[in-house]
C-alpha positions as CSV (number, residue, x, y, z in Angstrom):
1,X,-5.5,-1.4,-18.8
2,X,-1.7,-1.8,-17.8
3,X,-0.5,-4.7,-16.1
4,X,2.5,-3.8,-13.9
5,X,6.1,-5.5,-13.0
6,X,8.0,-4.0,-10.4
7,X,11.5,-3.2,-10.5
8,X,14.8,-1.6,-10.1
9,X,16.5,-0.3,-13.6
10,X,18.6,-3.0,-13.4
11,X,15.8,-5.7,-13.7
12,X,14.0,-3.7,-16.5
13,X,15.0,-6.0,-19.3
14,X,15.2,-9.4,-17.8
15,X,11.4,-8.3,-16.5
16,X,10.4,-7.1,-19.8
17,X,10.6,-10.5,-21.1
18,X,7.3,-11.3,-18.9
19,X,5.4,-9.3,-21.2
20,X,6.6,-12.0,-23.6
21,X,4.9,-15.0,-22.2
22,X,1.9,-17.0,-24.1
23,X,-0.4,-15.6,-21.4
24,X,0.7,-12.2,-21.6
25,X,0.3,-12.3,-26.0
26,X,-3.0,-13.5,-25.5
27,X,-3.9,-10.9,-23.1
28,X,-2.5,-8.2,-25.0
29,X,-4.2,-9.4,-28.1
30,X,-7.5,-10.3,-26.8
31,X,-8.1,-7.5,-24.4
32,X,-5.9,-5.0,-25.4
33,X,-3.9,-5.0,-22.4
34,X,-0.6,-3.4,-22.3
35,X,2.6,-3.4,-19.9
36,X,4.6,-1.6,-18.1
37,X,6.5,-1.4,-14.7
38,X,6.3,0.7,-11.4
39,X,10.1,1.3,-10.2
40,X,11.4,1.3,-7.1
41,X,15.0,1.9,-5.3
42,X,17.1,4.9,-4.9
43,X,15.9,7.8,-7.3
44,X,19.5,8.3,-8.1
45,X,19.6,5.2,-9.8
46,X,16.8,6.4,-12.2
47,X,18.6,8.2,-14.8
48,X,16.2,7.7,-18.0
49,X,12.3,6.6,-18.9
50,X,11.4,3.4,-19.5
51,X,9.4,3.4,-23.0
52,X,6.5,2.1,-21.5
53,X,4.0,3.4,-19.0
54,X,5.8,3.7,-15.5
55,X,5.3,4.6,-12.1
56,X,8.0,5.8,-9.4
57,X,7.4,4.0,-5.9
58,X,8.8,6.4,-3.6
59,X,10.5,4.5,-0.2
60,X,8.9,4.1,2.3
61,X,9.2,6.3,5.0
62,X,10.0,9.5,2.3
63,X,7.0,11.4,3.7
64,X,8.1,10.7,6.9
65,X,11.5,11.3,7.1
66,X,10.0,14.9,5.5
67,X,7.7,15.3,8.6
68,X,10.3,14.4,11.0
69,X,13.4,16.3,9.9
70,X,12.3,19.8,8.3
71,X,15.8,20.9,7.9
72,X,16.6,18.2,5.4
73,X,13.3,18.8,3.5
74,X,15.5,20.2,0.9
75,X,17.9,17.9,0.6
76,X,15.2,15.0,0.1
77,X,13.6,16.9,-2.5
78,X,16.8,17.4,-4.9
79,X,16.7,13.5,-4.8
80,X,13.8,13.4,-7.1
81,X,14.0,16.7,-9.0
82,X,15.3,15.1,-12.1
83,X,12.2,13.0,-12.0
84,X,10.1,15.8,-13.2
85,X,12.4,15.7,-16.7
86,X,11.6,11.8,-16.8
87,X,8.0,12.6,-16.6
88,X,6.6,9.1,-15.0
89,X,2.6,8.5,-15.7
90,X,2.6,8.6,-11.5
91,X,4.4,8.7,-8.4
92,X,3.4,6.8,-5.4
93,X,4.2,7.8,-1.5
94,X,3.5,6.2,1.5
95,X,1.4,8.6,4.0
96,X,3.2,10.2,7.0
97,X,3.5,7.6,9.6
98,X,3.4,8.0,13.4
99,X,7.0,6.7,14.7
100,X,6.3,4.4,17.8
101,X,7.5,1.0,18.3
102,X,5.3,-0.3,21.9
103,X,7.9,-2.3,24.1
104,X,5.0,-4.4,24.8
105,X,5.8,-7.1,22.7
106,X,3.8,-10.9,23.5
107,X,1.0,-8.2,25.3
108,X,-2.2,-7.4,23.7
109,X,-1.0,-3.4,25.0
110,X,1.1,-3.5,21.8
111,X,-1.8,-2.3,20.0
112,X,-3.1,0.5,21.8
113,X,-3.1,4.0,20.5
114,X,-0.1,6.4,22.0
115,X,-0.4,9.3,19.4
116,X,-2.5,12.8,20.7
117,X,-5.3,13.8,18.7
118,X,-3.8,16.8,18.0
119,X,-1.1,15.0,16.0
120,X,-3.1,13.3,13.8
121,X,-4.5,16.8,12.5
122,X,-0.9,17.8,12.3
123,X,-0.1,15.0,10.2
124,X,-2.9,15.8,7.8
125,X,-2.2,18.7,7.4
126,X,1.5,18.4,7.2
127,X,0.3,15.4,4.0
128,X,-1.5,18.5,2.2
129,X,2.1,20.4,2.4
130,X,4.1,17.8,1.4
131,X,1.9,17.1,-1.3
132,X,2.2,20.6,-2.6
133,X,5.8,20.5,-2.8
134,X,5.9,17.7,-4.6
135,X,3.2,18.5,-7.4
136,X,6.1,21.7,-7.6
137,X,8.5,19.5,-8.4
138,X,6.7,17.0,-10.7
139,X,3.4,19.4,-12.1
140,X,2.9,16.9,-15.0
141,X,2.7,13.8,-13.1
142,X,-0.3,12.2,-11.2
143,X,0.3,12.2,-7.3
144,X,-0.8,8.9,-5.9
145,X,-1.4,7.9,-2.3
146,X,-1.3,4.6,-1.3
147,X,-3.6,2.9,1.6
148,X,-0.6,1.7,4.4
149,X,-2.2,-1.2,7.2
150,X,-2.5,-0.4,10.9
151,X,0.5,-2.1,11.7
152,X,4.3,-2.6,11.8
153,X,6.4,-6.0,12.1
154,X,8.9,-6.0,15.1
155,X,12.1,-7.0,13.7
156,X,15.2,-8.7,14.8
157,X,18.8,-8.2,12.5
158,X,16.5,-7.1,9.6
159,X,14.2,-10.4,9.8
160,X,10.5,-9.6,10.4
161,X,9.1,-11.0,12.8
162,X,6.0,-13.2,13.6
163,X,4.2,-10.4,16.0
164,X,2.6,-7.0,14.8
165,X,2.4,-3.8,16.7
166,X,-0.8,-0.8,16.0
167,X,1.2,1.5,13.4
168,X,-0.5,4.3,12.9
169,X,-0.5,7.7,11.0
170,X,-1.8,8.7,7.4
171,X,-3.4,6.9,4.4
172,X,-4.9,4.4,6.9
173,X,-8.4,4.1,5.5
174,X,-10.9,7.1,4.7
175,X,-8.6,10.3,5.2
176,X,-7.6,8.8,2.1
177,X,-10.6,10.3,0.7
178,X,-10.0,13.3,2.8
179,X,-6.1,14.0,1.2
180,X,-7.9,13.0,-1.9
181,X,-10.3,15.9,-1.4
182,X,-7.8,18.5,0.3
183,X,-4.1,17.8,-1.6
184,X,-5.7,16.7,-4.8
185,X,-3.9,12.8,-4.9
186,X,-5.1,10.0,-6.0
187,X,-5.8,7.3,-4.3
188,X,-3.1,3.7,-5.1
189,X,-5.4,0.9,-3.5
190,X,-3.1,-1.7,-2.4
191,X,-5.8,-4.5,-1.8
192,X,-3.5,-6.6,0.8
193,X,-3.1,-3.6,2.7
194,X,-6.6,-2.4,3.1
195,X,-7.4,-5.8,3.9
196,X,-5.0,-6.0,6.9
197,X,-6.7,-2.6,8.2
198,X,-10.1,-4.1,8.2
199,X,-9.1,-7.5,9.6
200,X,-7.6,-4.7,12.2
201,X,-11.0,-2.6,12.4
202,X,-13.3,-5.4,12.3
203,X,-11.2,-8.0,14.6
204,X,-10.7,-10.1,12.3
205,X,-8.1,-13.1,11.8
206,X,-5.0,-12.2,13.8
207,X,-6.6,-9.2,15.3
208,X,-10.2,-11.3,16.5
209,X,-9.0,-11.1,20.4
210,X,-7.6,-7.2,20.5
211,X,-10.4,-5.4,22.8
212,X,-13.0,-3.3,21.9
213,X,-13.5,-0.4,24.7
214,X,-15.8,2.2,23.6
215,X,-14.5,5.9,24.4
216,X,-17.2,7.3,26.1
217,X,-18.7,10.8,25.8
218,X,-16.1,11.6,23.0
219,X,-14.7,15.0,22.6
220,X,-14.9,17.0,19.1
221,X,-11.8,16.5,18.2
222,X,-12.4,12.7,18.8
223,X,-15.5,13.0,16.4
224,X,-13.7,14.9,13.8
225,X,-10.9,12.3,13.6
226,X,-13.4,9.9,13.6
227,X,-15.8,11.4,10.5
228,X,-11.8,11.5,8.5
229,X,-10.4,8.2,9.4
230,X,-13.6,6.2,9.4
231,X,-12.8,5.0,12.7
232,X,-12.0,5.6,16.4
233,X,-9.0,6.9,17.1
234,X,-7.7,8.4,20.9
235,X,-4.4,7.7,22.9
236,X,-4.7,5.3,25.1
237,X,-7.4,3.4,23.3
238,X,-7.7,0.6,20.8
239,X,-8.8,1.9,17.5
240,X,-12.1,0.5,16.7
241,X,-14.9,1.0,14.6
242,X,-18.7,0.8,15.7
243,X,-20.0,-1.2,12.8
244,X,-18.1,-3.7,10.4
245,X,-16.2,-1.6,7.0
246,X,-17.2,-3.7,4.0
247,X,-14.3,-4.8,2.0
248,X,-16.1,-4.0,-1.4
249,X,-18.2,-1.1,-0.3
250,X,-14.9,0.2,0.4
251,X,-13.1,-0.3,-2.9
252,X,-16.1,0.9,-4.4
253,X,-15.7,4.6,-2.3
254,X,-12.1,4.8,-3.2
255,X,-12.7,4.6,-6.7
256,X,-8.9,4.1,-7.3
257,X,-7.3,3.5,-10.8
258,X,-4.0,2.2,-10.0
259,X,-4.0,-0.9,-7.9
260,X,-1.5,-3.2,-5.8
261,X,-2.3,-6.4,-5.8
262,X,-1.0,-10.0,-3.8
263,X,-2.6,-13.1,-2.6
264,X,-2.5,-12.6,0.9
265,X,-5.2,-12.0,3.2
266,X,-3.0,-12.4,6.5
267,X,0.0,-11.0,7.2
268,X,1.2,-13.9,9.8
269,X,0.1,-17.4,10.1
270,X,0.8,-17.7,13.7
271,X,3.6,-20.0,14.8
272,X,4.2,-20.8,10.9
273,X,5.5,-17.9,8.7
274,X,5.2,-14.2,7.4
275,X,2.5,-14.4,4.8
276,X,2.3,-11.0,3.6
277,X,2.7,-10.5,0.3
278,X,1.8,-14.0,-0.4
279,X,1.8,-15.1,-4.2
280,X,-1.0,-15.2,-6.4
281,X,-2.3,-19.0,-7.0
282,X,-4.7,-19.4,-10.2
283,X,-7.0,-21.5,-8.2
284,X,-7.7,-18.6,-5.3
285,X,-11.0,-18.4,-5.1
286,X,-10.9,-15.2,-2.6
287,X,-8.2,-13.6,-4.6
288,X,-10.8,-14.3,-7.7
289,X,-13.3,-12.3,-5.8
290,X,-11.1,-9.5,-4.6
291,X,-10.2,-9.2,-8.4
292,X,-13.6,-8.9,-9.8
293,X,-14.2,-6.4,-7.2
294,X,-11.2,-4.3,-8.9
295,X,-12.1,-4.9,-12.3
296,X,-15.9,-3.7,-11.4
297,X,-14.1,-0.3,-10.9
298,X,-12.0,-0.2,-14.2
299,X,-8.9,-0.1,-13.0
300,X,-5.9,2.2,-15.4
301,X,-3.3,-0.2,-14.0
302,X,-2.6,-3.4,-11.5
303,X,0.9,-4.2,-10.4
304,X,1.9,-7.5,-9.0
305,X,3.3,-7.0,-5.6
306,X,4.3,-10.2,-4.2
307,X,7.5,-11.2,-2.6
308,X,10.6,-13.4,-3.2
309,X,12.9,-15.3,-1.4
310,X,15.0,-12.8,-1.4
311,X,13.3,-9.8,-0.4
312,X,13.8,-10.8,3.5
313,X,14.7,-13.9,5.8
314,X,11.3,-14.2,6.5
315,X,10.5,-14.9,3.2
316,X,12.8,-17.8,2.7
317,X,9.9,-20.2,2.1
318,X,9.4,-18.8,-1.1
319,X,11.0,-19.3,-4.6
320,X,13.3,-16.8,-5.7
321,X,11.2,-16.3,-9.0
322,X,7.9,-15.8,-7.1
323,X,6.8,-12.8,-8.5
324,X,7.7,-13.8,-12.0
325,X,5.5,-17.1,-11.4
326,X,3.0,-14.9,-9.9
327,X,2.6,-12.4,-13.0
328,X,2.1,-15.0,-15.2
329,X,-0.7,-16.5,-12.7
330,X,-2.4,-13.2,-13.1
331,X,-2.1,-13.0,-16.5
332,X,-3.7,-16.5,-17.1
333,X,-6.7,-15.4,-14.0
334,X,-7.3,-12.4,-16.2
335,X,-8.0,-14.2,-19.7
336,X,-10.7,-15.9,-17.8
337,X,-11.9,-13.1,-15.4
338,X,-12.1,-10.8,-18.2
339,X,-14.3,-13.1,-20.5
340,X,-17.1,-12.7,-17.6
């Protein structure tokens, strides 16, 4: 198993030194875990291999700015083309996202759906494409997919809000499995994220007052995008689900190898603070039993995914080495979870 840092090129040594902590010797030594790091940034910027195991985070809205602009498909490829000489063990994208920002902000409206059906087949099948193009350019590494929440922050001068709108499009829960089945990726479970979905699905947390109205006599199309997603999906409609999704019957159905893990369970404390990406504290007990559900499935690699003070304002409450802190916090969680 590889434990993950993230980072730029520029924070590839300083980071490094993680691996070097009393934790991290142990763990290595008693459980022959290794180390390694998933990058992120500008692919320009990556202009040799790590000599470790390595991932390549693509941004955010790659896949999306592919959908949206076709004449600059070619363009955005070039960017990563010298990847392919680089050969990283994986390369993560975001799904295809739906671009709409509700101007119903303070009103529960802000989460209905205002996407077609017909556009949610175009997106998956636009995924598949994509997909293709990509395993042209990179044919020796692994294609991973990871799962994206159902929502977007609203955002003032850059600072993320406290107040989430319904975000929708691809890699939201089970057309994972679908794109999994169809393009041949992988599935990256970030853990925080398919949380936030089902606290979403199952009105949960911040989502516990969003409405559930039922669509009645649903069309086919309606069914279909239900049997991919795993949940009800029509314009003008909440999305819902008819029956609780299971946290670990889910994790279980991915069957993911490469994982993205934080502390956070809630993206907003209401009235308090952004807690998304929230560190990892050795005394969690629900981020204890979120791990053991990973580790059930033998995970290849974990990264640590947690934020800084100086990822964004809204992370100000947190120290500027927070990621570091929570690396070795895993670490130490893992020489006891993995004596179990």
């Amino acid at each position: 198993m590889f434990l993950l840092a993230p980072g730029n090129p520029k924070q590839l040594n300083e980071r490094a030194q993680w691996f070097k902590t009393e934790a991290a010797r142990k763990l290595a030594a008693d459980f022959d875990v290794q180390f390694g790091f998933e990058l992120k940034g500008a692919p320009e910027n990556i202009t040799e291999a790590p000599p470790l195991f390595w991932g390549y985070h693509l941004s955010d809205y790659f896949a999306t700015e592919w959908y949206y602009h076709p004449n600059e498909r070619q363009e955005l490829f070039k960017r990563i083309v010298h990847l392919s000489k680089l050969k990283p063990n994986y390369l993560n994208f975001h799904g295809i996202h739906l671009w709409y920002k509700p101007d119903e902000m303070g009103k529960m409206e802000r989460y209905i759906n205002h996407s077609d059906s017909e556009e949610y087949l175009k997106v998956l099948d636009s995924n598949i494409e994509f997909v293709k193009e990509l395993k042209k350019i990179l044919p020796e590494t692994r294609i991973t997919m990871e799962c994206y929440p159902l929502h977007a922050y609203y955002t003032k001068n850059g600072e993320f809000l406290l107040e989430t709108y319904l975000y929708t499009g691809s890699g939201r829960l089970n057309d994972l499995l679908y794109l999994k089945e169809k393009a041949g990726i992988e599935i990256l479970l970030d853990i925080e994220h398919l949380i936030l979905t089902l606290n979403f699905l199952n009105r949960e947390r911040n989502y516990k007052d969003v409405p559930v109205i039922k669509i009645e006599n649903p069309s086919e199309i309606t069914k279909k995008l239900y049997e991919i997603f795993g949940f009800y999906i029509k314009e003008g409609y909440y999305p819902y689900v008819d029956q609780k999704v299971d946290l670990a019957q889910t994790i279980k159905n991915f069957d993911a190898k490469i994982y993205h893990l934080t502390g956070s369970v809630q993206e907003i404390i209401p009235g308090v603070r952004n807690n998304a990406h929230a560190p990892i504290e050795i005394n969690d007990p629900v981020f204890r039993t979120n791990l053991r559900m990973i580790l059930v499935q033998k995970p290849e690699a974990m990264l640590v995914e947690t934020a800084d003070s100086t990822v964004n304002p809204c992370f100000s409450h947190l120290r500027s080495n927070e990621t570091e802190i929570s690396f070795d916090n895993l670490c130490r969680i893992l020489l006891e979870e993995l004596k179990r």
